[in-house]
N, CA, C and O atoms as a Tripos MOL2 file, in Angstrom:
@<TRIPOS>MOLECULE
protein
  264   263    66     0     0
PROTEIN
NO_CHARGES

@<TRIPOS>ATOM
      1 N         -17.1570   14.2830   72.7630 N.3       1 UNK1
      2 CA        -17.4810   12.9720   73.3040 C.3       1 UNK1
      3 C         -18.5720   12.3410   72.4250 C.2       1 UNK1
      4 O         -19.6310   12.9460   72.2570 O.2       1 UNK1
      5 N         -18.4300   11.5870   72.0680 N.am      2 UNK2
      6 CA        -19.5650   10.3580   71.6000 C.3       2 UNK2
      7 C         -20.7440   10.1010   71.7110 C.2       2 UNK2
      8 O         -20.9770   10.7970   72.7000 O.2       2 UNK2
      9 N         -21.8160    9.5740   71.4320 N.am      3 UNK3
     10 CA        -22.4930    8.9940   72.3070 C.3       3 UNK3
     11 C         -22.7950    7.3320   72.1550 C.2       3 UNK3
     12 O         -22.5220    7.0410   70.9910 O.2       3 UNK3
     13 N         -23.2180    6.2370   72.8330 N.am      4 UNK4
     14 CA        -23.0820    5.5340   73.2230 C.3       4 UNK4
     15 C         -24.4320    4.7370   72.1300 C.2       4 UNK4
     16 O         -25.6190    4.8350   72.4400 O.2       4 UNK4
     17 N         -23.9330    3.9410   70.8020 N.am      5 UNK5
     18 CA        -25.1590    3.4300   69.9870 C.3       5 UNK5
     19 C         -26.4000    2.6650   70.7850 C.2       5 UNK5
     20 O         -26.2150    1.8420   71.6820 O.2       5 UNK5
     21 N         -27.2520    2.9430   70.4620 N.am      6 UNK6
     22 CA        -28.3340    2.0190   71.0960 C.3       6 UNK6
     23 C         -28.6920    0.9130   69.9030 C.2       6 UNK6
     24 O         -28.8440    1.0990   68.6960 O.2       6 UNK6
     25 N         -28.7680   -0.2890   70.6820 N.am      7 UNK7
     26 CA        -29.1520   -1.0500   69.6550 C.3       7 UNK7
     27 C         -30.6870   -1.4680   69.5060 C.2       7 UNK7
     28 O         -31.6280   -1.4330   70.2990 O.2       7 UNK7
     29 N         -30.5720   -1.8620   68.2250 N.am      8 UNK8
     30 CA        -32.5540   -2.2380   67.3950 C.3       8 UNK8
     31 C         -32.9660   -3.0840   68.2130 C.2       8 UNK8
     32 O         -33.9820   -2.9660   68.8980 O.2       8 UNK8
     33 N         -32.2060   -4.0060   68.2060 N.am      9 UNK9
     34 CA        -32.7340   -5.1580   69.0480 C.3       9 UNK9
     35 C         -31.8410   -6.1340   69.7960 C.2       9 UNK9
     36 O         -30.7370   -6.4290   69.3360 O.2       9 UNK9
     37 N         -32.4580   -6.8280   71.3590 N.am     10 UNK10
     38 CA        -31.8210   -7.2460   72.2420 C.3      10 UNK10
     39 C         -32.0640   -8.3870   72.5720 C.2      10 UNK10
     40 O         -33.2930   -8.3750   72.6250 O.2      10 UNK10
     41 N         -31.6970   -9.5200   72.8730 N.am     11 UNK11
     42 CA        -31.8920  -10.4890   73.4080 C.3      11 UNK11
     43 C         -33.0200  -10.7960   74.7260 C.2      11 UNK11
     44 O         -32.5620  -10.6020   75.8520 O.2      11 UNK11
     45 N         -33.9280  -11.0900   74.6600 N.am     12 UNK12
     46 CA        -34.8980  -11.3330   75.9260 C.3      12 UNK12
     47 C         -33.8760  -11.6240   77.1820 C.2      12 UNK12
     48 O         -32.8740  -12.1720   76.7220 O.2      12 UNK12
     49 N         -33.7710  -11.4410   78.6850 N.am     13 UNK13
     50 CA        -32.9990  -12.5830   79.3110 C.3      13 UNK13
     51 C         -33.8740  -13.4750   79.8100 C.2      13 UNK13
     52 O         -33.5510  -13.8000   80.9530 O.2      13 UNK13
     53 N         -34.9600  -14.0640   79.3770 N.am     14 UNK14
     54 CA        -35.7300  -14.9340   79.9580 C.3      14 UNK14
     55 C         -35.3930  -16.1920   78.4730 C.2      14 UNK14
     56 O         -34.7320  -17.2300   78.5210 O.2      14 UNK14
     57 N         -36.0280  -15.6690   77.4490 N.am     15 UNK15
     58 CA        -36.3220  -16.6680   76.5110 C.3      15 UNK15
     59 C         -35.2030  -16.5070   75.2730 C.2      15 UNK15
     60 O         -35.1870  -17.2030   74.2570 O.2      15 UNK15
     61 N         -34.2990  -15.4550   75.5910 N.am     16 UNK16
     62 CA        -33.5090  -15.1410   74.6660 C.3      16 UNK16
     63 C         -34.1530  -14.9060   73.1500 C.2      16 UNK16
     64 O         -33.3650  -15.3130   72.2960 O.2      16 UNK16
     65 N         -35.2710  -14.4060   72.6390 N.am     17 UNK17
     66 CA        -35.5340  -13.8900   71.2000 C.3      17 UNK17
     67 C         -35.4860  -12.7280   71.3260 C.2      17 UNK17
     68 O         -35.4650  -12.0610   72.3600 O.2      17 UNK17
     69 N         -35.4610  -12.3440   70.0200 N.am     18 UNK18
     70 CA        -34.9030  -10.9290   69.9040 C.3      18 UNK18
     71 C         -36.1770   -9.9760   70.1500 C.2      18 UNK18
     72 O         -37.3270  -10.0210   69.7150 O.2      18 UNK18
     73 N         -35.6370   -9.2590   70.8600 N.am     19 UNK19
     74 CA        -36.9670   -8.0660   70.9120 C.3      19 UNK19
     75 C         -36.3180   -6.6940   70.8500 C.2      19 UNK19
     76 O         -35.2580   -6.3570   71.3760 O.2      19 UNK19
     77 N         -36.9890   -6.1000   70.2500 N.am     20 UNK20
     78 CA        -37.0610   -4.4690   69.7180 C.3      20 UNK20
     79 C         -36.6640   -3.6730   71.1830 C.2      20 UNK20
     80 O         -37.5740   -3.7530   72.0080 O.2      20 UNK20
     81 N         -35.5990   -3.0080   71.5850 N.am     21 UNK21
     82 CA        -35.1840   -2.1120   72.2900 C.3      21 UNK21
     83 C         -35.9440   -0.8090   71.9920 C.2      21 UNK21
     84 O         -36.9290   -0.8120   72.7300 O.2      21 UNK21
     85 N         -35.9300   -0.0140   71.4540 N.am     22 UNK22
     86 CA        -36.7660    1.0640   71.3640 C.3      22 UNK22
     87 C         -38.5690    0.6540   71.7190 C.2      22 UNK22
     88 O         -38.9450   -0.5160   71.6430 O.2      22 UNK22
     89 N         -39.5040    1.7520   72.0830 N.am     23 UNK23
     90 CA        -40.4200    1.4420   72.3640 C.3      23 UNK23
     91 C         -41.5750    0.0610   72.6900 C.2      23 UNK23
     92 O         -42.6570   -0.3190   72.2420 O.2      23 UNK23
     93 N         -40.3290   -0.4890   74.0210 N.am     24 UNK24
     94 CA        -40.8020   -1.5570   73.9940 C.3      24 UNK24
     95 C         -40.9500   -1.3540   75.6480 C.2      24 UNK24
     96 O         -40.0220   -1.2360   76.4480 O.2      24 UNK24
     97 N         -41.9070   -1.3490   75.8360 N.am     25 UNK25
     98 CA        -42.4860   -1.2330   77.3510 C.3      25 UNK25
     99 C         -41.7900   -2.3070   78.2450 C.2      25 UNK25
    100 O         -41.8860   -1.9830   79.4290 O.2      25 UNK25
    101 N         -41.1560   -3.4190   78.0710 N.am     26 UNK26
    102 CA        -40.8110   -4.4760   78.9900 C.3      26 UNK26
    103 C         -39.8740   -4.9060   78.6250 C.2      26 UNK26
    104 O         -39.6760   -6.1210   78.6230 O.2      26 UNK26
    105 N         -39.0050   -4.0230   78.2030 N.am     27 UNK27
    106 CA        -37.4220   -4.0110   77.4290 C.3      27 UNK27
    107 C         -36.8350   -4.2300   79.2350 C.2      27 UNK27
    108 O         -37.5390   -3.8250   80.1600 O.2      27 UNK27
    109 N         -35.4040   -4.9530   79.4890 N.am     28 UNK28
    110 CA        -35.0820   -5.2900   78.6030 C.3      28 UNK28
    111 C         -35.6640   -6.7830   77.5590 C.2      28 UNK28
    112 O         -35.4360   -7.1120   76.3950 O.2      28 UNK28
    113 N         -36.6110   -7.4840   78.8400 N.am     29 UNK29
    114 CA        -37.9800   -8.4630   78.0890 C.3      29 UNK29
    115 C         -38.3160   -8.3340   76.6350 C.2      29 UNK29
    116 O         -38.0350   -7.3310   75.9800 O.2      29 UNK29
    117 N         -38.8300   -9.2200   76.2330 N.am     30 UNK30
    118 CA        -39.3420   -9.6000   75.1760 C.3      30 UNK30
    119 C         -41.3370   -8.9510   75.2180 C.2      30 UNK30
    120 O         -41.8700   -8.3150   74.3080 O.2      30 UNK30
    121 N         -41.9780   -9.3630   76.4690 N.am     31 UNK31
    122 CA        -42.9350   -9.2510   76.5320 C.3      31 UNK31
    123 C         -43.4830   -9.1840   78.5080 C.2      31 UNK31
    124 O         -42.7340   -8.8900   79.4390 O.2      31 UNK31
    125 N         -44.5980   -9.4680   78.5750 N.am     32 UNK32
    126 CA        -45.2960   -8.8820   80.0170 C.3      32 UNK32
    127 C         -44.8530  -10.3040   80.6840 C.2      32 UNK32
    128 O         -44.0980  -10.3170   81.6560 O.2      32 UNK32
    129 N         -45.4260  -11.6380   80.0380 N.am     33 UNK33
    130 CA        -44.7740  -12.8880   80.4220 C.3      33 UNK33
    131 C         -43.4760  -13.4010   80.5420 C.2      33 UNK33
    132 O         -43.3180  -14.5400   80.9820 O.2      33 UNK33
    133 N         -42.2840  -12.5250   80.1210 N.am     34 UNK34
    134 CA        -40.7470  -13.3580   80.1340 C.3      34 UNK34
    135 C         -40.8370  -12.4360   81.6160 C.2      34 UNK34
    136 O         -40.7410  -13.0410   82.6840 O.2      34 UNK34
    137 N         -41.0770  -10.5360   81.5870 N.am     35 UNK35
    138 CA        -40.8500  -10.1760   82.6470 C.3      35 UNK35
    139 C         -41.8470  -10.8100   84.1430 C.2      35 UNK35
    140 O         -41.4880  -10.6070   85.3030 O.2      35 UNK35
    141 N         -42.6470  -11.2970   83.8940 N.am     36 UNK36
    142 CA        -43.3370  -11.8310   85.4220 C.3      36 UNK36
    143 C         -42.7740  -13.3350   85.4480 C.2      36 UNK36
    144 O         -42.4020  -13.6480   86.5790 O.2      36 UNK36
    145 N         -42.6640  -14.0580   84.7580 N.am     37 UNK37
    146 CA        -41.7140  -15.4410   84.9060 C.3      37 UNK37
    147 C         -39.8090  -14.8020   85.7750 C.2      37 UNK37
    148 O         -39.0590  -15.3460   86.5850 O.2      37 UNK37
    149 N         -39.7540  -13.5550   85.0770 N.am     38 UNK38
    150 CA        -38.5340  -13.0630   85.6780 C.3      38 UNK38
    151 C         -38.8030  -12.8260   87.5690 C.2      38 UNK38
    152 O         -37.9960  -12.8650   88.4980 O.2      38 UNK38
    153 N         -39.5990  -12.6960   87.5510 N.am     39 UNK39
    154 CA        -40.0110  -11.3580   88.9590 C.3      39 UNK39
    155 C         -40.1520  -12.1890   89.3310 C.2      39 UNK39
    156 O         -39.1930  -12.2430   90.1010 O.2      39 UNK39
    157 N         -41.0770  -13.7890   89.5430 N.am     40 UNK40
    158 CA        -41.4930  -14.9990   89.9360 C.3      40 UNK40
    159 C         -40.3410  -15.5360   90.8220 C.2      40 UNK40
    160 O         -40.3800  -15.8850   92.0020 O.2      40 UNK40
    161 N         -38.9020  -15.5040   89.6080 N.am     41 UNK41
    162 CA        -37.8290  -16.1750   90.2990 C.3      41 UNK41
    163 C         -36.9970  -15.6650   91.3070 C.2      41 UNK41
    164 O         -36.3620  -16.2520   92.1830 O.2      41 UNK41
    165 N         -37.1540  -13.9620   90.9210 N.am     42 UNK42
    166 CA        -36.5210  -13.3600   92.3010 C.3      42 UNK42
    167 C         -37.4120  -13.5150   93.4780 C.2      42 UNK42
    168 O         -36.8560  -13.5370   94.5760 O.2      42 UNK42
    169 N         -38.6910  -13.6250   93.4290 N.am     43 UNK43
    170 CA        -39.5910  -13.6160   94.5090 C.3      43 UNK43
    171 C         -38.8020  -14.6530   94.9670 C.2      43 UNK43
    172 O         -38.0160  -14.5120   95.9040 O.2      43 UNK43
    173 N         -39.0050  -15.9550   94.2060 N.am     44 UNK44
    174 CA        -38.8940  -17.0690   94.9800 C.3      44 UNK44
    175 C         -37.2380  -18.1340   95.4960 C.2      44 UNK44
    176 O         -36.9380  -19.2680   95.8700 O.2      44 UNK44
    177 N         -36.4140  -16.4290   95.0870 N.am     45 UNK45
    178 CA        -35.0750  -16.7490   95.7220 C.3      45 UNK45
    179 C         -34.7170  -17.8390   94.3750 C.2      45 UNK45
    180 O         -34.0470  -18.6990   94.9480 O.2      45 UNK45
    181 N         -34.7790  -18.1320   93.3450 N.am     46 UNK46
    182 CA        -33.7480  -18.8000   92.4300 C.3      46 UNK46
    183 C         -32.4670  -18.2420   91.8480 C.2      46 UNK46
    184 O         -31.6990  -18.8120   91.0730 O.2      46 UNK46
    185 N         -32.3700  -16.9890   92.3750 N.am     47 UNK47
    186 CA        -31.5630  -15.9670   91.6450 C.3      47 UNK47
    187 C         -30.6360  -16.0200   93.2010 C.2      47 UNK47
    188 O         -30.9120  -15.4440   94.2540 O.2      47 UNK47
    189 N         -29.3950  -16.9820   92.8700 N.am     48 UNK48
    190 CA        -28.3640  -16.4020   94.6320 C.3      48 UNK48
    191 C         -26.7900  -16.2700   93.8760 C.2      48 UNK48
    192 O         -26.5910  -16.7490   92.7600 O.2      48 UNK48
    193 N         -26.1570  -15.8440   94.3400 N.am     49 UNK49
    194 CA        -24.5860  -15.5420   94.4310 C.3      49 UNK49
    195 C         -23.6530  -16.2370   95.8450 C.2      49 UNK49
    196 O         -23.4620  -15.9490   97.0260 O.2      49 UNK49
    197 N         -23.2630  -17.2580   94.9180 N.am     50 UNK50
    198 CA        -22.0180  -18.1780   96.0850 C.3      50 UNK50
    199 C         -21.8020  -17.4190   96.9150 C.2      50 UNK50
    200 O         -21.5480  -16.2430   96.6540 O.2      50 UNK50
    201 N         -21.8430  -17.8610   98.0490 N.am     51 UNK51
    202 CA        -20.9890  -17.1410   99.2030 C.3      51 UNK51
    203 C         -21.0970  -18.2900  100.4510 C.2      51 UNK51
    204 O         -21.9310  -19.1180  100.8180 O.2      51 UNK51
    205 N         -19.6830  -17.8160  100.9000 N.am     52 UNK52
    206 CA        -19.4320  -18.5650  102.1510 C.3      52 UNK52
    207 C         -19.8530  -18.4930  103.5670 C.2      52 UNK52
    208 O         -19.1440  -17.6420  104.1060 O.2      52 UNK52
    209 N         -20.6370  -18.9730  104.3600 N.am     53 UNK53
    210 CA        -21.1430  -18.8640  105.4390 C.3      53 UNK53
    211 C         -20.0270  -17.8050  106.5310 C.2      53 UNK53
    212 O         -18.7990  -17.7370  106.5840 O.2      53 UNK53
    213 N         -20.6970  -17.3610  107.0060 N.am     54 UNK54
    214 CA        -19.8840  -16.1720  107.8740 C.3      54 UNK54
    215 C         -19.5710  -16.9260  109.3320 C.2      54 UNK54
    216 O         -20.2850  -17.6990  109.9710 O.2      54 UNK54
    217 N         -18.2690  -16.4220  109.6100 N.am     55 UNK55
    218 CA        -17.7580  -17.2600  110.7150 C.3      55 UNK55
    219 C         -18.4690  -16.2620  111.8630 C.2      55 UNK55
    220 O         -18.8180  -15.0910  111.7180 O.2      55 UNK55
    221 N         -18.5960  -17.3680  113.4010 N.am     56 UNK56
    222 CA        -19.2320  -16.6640  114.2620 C.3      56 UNK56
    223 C         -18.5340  -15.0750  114.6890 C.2      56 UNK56
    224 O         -19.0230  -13.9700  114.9260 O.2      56 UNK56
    225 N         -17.6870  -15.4120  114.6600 N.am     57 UNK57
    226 CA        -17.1000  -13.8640  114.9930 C.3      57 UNK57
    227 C         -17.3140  -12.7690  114.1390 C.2      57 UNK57
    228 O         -17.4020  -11.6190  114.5700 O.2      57 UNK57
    229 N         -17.4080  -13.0870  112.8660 N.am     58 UNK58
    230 CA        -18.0050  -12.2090  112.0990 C.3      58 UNK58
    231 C         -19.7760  -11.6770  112.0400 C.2      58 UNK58
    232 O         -20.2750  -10.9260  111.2030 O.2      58 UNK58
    233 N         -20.3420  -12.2300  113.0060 N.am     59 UNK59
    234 CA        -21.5600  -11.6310  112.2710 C.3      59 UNK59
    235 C         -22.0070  -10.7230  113.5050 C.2      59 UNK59
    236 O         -21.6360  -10.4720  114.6510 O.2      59 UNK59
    237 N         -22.8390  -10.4390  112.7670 N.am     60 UNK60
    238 CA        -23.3320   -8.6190  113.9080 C.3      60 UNK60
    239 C         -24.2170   -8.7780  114.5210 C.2      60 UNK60
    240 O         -25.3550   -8.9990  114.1060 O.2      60 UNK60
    241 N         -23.7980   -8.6820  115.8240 N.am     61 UNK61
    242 CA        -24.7270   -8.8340  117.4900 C.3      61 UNK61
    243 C         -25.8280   -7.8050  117.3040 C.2      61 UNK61
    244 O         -26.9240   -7.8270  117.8650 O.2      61 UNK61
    245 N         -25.4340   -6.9970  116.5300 N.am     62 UNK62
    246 CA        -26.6170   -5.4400  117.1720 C.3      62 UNK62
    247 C         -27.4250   -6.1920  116.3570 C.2      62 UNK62
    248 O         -27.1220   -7.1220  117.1030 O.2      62 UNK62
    249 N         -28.1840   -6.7140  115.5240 N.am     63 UNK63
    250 CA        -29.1670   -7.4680  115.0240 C.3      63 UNK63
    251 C         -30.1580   -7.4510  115.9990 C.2      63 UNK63
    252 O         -31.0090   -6.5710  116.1230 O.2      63 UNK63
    253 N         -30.0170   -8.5410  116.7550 N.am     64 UNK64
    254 CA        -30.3680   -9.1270  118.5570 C.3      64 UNK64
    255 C         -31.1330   -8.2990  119.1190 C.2      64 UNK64
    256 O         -32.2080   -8.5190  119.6780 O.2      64 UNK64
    257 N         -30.4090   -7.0210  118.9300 N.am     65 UNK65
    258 CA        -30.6470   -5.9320  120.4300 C.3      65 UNK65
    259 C         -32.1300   -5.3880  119.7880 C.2      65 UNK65
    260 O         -32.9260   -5.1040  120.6830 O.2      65 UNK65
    261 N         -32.5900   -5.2130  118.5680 N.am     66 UNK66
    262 CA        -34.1290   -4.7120  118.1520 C.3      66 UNK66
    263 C         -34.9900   -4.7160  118.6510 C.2      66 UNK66
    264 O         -36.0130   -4.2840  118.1210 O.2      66 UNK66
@<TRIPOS>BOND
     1     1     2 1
     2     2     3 1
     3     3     4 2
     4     3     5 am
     5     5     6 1
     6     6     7 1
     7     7     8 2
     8     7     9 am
     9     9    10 1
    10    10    11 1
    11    11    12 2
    12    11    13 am
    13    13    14 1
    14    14    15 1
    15    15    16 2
    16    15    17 am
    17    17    18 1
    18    18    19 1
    19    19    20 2
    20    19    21 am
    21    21    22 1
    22    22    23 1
    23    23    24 2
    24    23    25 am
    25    25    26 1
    26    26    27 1
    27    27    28 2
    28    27    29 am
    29    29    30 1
    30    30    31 1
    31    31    32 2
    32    31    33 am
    33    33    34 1
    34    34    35 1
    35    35    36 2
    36    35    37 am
    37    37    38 1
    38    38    39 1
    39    39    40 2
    40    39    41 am
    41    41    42 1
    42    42    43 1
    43    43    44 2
    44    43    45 am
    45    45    46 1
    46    46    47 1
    47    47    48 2
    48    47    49 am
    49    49    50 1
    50    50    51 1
    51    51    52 2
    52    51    53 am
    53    53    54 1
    54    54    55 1
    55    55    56 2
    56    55    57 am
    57    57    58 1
    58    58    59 1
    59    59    60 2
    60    59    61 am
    61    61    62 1
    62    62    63 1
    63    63    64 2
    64    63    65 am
    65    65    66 1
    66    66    67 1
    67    67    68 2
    68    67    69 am
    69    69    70 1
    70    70    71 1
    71    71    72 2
    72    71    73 am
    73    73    74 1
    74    74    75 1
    75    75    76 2
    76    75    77 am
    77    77    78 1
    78    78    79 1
    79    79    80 2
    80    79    81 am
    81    81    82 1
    82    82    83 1
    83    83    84 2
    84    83    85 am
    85    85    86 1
    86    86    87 1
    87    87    88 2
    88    87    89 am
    89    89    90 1
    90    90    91 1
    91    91    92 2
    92    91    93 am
    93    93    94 1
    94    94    95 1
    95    95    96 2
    96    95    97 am
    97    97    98 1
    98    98    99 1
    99    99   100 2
   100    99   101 am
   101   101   102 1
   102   102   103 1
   103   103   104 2
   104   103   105 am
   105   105   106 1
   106   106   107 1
   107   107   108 2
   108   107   109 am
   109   109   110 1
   110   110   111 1
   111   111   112 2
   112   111   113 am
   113   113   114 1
   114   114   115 1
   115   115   116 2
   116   115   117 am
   117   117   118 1
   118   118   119 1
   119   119   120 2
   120   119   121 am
   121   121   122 1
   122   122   123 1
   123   123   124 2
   124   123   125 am
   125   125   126 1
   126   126   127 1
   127   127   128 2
   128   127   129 am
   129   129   130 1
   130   130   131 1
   131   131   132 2
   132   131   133 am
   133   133   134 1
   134   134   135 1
   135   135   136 2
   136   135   137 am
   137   137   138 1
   138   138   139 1
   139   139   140 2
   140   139   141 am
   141   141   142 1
   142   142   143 1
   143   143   144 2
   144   143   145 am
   145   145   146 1
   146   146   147 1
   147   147   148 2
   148   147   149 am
   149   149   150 1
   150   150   151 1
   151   151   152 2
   152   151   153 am
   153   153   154 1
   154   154   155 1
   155   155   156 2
   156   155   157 am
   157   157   158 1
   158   158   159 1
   159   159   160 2
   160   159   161 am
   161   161   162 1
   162   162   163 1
   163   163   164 2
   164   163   165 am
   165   165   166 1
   166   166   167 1
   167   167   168 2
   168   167   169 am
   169   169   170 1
   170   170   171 1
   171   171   172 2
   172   171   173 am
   173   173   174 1
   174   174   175 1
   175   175   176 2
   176   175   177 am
   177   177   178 1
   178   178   179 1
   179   179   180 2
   180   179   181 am
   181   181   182 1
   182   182   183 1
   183   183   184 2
   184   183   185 am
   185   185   186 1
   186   186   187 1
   187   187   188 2
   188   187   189 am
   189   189   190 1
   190   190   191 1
   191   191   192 2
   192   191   193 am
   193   193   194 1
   194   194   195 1
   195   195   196 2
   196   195   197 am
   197   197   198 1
   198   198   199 1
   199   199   200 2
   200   199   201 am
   201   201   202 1
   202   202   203 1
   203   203   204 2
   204   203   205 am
   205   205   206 1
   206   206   207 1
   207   207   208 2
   208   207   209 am
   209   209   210 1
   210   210   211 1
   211   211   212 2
   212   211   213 am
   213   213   214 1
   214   214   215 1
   215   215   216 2
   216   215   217 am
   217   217   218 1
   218   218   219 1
   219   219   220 2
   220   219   221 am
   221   221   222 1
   222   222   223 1
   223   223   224 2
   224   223   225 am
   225   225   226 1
   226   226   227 1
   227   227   228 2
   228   227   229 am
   229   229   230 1
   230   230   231 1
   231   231   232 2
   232   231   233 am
   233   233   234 1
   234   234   235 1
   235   235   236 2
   236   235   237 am
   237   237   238 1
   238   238   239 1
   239   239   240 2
   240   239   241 am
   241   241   242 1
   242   242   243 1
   243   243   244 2
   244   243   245 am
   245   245   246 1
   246   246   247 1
   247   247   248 2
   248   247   249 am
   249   249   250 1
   250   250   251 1
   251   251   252 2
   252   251   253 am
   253   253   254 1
   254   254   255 1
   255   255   256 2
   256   255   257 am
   257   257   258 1
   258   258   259 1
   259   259   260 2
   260   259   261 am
   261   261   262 1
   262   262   263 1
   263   263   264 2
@<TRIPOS>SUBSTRUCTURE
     1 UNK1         2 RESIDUE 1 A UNK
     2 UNK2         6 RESIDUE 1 A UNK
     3 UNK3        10 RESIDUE 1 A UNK
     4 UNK4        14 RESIDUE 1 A UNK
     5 UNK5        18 RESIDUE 1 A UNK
     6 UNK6        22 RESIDUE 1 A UNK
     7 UNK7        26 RESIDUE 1 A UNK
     8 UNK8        30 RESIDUE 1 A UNK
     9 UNK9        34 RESIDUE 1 A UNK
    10 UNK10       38 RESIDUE 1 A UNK
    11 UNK11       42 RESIDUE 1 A UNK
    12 UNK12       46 RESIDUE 1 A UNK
    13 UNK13       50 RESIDUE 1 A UNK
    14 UNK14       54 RESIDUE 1 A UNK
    15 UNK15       58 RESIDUE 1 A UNK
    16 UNK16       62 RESIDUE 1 A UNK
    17 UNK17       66 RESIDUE 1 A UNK
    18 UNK18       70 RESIDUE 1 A UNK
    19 UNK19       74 RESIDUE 1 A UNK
    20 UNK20       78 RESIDUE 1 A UNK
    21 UNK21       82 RESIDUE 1 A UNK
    22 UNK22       86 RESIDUE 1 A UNK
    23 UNK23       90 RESIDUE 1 A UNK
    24 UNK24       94 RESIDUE 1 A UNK
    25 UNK25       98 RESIDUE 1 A UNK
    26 UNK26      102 RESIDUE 1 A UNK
    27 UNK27      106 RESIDUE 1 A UNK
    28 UNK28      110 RESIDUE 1 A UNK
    29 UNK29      114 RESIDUE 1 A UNK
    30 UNK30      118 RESIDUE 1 A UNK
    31 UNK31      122 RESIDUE 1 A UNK
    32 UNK32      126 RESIDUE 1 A UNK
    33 UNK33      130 RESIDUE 1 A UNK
    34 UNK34      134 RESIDUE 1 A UNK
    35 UNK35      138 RESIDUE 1 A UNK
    36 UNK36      142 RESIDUE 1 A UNK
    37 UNK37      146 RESIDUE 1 A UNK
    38 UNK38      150 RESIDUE 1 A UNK
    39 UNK39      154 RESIDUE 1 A UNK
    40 UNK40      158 RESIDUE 1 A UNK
    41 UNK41      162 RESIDUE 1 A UNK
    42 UNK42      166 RESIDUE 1 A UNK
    43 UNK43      170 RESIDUE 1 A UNK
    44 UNK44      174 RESIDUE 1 A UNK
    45 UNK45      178 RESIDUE 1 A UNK
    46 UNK46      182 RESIDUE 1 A UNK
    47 UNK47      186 RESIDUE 1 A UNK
    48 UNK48      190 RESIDUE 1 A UNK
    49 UNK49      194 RESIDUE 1 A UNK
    50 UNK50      198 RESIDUE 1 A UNK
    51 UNK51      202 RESIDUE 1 A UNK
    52 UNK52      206 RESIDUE 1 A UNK
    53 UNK53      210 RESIDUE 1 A UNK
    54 UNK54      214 RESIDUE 1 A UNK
    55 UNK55      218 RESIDUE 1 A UNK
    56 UNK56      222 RESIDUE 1 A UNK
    57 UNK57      226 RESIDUE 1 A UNK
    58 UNK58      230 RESIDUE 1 A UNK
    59 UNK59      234 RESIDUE 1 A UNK
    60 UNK60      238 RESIDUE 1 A UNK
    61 UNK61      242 RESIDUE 1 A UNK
    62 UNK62      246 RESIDUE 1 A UNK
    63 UNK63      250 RESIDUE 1 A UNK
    64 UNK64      254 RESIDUE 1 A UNK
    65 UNK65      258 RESIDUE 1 A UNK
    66 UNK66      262 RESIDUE 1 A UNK
């Protein structure tokens, strides 16, 4: 079996420049700032996936009962 290349360098997903994959503390980030601008947006719910409101029959009573 193979193993699976690692690459030199990766795309930030915040700012998209390239940053060094190997010994890079805030991989897959660029730096400490793309990752807390990242964390910022999940805090503050900018990060959602479409979905369709759940019909009444579908949603779960035992919720309630807590």
């Amino acid at each position: 079996m193979s193993e699976i290349p690692v690459p030199k360098q990766v795309n930030c997903p915040r700012c998209r420049q390239l940053s060094p994959w190997t010994g890079n503390p805030y991989r897959p980030f660029c730096s400490e700032r793309c990752r807390l601008i990242d964390l910022g947006a999940w805090a503050n719910e900018d990060y959602a996936l479409p979905a369709h409101p759940a019909l009444p029959s579908e949603q779960d009573d035992t919720l309630d009962e807590r």
